[in-house]
N, C-alpha and C positions, 0 to 999 in steps of 0.2 A: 179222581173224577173220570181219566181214561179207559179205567177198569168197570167203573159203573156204565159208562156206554157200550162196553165189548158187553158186559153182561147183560144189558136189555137188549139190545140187538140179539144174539143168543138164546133170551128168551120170546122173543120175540118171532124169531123163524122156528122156534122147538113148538109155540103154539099154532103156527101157521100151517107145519108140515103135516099134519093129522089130515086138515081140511082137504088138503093137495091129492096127497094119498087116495083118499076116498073119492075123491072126482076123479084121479088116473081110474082106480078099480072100475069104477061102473058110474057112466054118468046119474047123478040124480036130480032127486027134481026141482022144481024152481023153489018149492017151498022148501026142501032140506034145505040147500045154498043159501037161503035167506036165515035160515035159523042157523047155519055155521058161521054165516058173518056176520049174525049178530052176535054170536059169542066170541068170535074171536075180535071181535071191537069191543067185547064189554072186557074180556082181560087187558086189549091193550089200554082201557081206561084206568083198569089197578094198576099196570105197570107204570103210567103216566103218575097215578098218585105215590107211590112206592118212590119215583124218582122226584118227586119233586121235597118231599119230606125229607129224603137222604139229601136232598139239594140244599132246605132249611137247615138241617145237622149240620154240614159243612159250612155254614154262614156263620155257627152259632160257638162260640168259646166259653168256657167254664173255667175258673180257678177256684180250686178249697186251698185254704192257706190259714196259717194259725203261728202261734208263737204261746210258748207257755214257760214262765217265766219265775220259780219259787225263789223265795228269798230268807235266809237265817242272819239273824243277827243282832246285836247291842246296840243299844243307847245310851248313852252316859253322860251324868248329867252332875252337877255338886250334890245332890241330894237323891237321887236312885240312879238304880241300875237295872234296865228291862230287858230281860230275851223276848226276842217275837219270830212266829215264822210271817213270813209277810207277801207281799209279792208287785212284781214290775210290771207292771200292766200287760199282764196277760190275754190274749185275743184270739177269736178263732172267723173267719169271712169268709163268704161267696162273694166272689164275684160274675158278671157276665157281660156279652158283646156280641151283638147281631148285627151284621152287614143287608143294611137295607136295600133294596132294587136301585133305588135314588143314588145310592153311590155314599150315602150317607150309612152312620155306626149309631145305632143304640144301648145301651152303655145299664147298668142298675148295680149298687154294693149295699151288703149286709156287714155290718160288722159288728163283734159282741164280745163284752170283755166277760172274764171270765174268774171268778173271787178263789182263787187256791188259798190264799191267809184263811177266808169261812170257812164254808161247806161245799166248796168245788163249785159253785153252780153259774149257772149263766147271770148277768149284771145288763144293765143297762147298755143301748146300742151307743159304741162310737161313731157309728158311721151308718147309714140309712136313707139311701139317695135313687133317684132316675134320672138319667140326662142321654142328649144326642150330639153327637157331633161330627162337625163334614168339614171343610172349608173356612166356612162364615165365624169356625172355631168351636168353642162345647158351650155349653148350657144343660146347666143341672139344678134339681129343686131336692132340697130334702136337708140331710146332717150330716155337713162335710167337713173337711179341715177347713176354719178361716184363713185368709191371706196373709197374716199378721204371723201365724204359727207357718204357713207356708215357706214362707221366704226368710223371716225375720229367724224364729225357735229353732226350724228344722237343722239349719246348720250348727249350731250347737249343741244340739241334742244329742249326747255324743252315751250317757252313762245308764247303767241297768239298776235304776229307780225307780220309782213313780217321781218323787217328786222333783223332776228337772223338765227346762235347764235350768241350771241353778240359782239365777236371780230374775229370770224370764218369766219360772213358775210362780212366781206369785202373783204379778197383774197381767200376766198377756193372755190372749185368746187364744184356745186350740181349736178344738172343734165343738159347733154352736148348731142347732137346731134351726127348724123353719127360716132354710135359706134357700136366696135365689142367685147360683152362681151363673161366672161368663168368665169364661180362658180362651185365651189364643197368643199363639205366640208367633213372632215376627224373626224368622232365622234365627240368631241366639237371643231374642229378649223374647221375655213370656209377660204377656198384661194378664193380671186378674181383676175381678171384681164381684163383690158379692152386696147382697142387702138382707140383713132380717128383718122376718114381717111377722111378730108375734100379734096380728089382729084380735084377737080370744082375750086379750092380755089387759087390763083398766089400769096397769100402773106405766106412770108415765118413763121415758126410758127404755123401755123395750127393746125397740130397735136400732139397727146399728148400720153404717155403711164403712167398710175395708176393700183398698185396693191398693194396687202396687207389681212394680215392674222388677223384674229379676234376668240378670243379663251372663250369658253360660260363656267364661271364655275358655281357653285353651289352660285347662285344672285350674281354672277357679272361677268363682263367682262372686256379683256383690250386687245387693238387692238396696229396695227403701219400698218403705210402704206406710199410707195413712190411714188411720180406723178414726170416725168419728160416731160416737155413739150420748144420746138425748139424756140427760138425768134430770131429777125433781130440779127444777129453777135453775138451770144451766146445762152444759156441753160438756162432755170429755173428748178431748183429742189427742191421737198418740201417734206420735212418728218413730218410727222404727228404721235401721240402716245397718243391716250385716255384710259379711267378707268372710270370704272361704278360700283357702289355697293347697293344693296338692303340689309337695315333692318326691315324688316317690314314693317311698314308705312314711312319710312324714305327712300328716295334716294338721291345719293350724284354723281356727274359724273364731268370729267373733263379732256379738251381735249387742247393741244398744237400742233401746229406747227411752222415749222422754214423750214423761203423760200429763197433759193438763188438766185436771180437773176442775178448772173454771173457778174454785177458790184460791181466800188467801190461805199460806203455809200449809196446801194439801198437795202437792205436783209430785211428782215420782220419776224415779228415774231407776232404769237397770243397765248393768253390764255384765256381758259373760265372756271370757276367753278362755278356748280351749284347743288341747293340741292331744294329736294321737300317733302314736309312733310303733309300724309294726316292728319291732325286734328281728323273728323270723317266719318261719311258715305257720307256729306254732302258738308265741306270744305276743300278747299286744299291750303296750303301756300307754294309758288316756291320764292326762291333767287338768283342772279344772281350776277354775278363781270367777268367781259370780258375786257380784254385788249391787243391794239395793239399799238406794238411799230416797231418804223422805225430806220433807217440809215441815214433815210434823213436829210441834212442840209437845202434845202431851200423847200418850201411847205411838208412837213411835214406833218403825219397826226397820228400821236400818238394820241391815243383815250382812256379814259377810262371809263367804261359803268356800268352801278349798276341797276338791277331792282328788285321787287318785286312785287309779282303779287297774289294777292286773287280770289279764285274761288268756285261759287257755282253750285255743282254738279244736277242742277233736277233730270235729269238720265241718265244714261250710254250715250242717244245720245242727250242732251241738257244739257247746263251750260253756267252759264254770268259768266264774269270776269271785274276786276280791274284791273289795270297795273299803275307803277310810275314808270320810267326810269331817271335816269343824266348822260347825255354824255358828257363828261369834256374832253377836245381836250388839249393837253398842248402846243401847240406854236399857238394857235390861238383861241383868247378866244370870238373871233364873233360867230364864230361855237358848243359855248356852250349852249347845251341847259337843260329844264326840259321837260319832257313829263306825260302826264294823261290822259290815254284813258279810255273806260269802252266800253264792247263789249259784244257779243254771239255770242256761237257757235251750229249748229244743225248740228249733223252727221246722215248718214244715209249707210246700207247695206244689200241686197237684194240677194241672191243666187236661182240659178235656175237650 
């Protein structure tokens, strides 16, 4: 910004001095002087515009950021054996952030997965929001992470799959459309809250209200959070309460929920604990145990899930991984399976 004022100043007396000049040489007349200072008040009015747009650049941030994520691997099952190439949920976003006069930030993300298993092409937005925020905290409208995946999922979210975390991904919420979010946080506790407002929408259920407090201490954290959301002739409610702990190279997390769905022998419950251990600058070894259990008497889908996962770090934005998964279903043992992928990941981000 010091350099932008030396150089208008600068240009400022480089437009001046001509006029100067020409009045030393020979006085002229009132009407020349009137038509020099009109032009040189109409440059200093470009130079005014020029500095005030450079001024907007500087208010304004950009990030391009992506992660691209291919995946090879088996399924094994009592009865087949499937290769697939597949992939981890791949993504590519803008984002942005303008510093308003008010003292306040305006805020807008893009984000867009990306199908390498197809045909490489762009998929559906994960993410697709505007919000402001000062003070009083943020507020945003659009398709954001819900609260539930916020605080509850994120921390276990530890392995390069689509489908984790490992007993979380079957009923919890990640990111949900036409919402109305509000963050702020209070020294180390953060309040969320959000509402979906599917208005467009005649079936009953639609909407949903998620909130919940998450408290950052000295390497760990532990969260709770409640999602209630309308179904045909009843309520679903789900309370959620994770824990996260850093020693060092060592991290340990693990998140539960328990979902009412306002029937009998329909309620749900998951657990996942996971721990991550860096070896060295190089290797990293992640363990995993997720389970979901039901109420239900007939189709059933009690699950339990075990993985472990090997990775080698090249650098901060590339590393291949190993993955063994057992999904052991207990009232239905077709659906059990083994899995072995072997994948890469390149991440990439760009500020501007």
């Amino acid at each position: 910004m010091k350099n932008l004022k030396v150089k208008t100043s600068l240009l400022t007396l480089a437009l001046a001095l001509p006029a100067f000049a020409s009045y030393a040489a020979a006085e002229p007349s009132k009407e020349a002087l009137q038509e020099q200072m009109i032009e040189i008040q109409n440059r200093l009015d470009q130079l005014e515009g020029a500095k005030n747009s450079a001024t907007n650049q500087d208010n304004t941030s950009i990030n391009f950021y992506g992660t691209l994520r291919p995946t090879f691997g088996l399924t094994s099952t009592d009865n087949t054996d499937s290769w697939d190439v597949g992939d981890a949920l791949s993504r590519i976003g803008i984002a942005a952030e303008h510093t308003l006069d008010n003292g306040m930030t305006a805020f807008a993300k893009g984000e867009f997965k990306i199908h390498i298993e197809n045909t490489g092409n762009f998929g559906d937005a994960r993410k697709a929001y505007v919000g402001i925020k000062g003070d009083f905290g943020r507020v945003a409208i659009g398709k954001q992470d819900t609260t539930q995946y916020a605080i509850i999922g994120d921390p276990v979210d530890i392995f390069n799959r689509a489908s984790t975390p490992l007993a979380y991904d079957d009923v919890g919420q990640f990111r949900q459309q036409e919402l109305v979010s509000y963050r702020k946080s209070f020294g180390n506790v953060d309040f969320r809250v959000e509402g979906q407002f599917k208005g467009e929408s005649a079936t009953e259920g639609s909407d949903f209200v998620n909130g919940g407090v998450k408290y950052n201490g000295d390497g760990f954290t532990v969260a709770a959070a409640y999602l209630t959301k309308d179904l045909a002739g009843t309520d679903q409610n789900t309370v959620g309460v994770s824990a996260s702990k850093s020693f060092g190279d060592l991290y340990i997390a693990a998140a539960y929920q328990d979902v009412d769905n306002g029937g009998v022998n329909s309620d749900v419950t998951t657990l996942d604990l996971v721990g991550a251990y860096k070896i060295n600058e190089i290797y990293k070894l992640k363990v995993g145990y997720g389970l979901l259990s039901d109420d239900l008497i007939v189709n059933s889908n009690e699950v339990t899930r075990i993985n472990t996962t090997i990775e080698w770090h090249g650098s901060p934005d590339f590393y291949l991984f190993a993955e063994y998964q057992n999904n052991n279903f207990d009232k239905d043992d077709a659906r059990d399976s083994n899995q072995f992928i072997v994948g890469m990941r390149y991440n990439f981000n760009y500020n501007f």
